[in-house]
N, C-alpha and C positions, 0 to 999 in steps of 0.2 A: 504494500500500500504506500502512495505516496506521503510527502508531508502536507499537501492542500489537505488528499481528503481526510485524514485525522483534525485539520482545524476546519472544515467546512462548515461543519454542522456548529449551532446556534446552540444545543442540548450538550454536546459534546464539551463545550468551550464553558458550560456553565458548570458541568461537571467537573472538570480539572480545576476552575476557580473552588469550587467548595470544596475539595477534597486539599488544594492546596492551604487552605483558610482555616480546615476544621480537622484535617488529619485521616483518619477512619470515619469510614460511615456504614451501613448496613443498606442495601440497597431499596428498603423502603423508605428509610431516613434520606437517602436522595432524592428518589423520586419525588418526595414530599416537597422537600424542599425547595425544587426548581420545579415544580409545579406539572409532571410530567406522567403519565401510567409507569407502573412497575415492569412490565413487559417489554417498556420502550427502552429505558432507563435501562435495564439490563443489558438489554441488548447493544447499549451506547459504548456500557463497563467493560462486556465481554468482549468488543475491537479492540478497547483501549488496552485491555489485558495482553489481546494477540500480539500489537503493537508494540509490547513494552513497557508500555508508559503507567499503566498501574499493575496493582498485585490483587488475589482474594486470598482471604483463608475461610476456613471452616469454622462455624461456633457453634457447632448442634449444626440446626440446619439453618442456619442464619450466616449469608455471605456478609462478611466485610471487604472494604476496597480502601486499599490506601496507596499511594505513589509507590512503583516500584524500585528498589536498590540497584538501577541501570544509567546508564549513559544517556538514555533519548528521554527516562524518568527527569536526573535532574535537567537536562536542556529546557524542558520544558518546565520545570519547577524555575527555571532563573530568568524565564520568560516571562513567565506571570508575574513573580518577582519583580523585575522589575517594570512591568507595565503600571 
């Protein structure tokens, strides 16, 4: 995947902002948040996953998503940053 289509999306980009803001979240705690279905939201986490750029783990059955410990993680952690 390119670098546009990871920042194309408008949910996408609000996503990495609250995850950069707030750390971990639970992906109903997103969806919630940016005002979005859980189905969508998921499905925004799980590019962002394939991409690198964030992590999940397991808590029961409850996903958490937080920045992943990679190279294209912080580029874009020092992007937001500094925007």
């Amino acid at each position: 995947m390119e670098f546009e289509d990871v920042f194309c999306s408008k949910t996408r980009i609000r996503i990495l902002k609250l995850l950069f803001n707030l750390g971990q979240l639970n992906t109903s705690d997103v969806a919630h948040r940016i005002g979005a279905n859980y189905a969508t939201t998921l499905g925004h986490l799980i590019l962002l996953e394939k991409e690198g750029v964030v992590t999940q783990h397991l808590s029961g059955r409850t996903k958490f998503f937080r920045f992943a410990n990679t190279l294209k993680a912080q580029a874009v952690m020092k992007l937001l940053e500094k925007w």
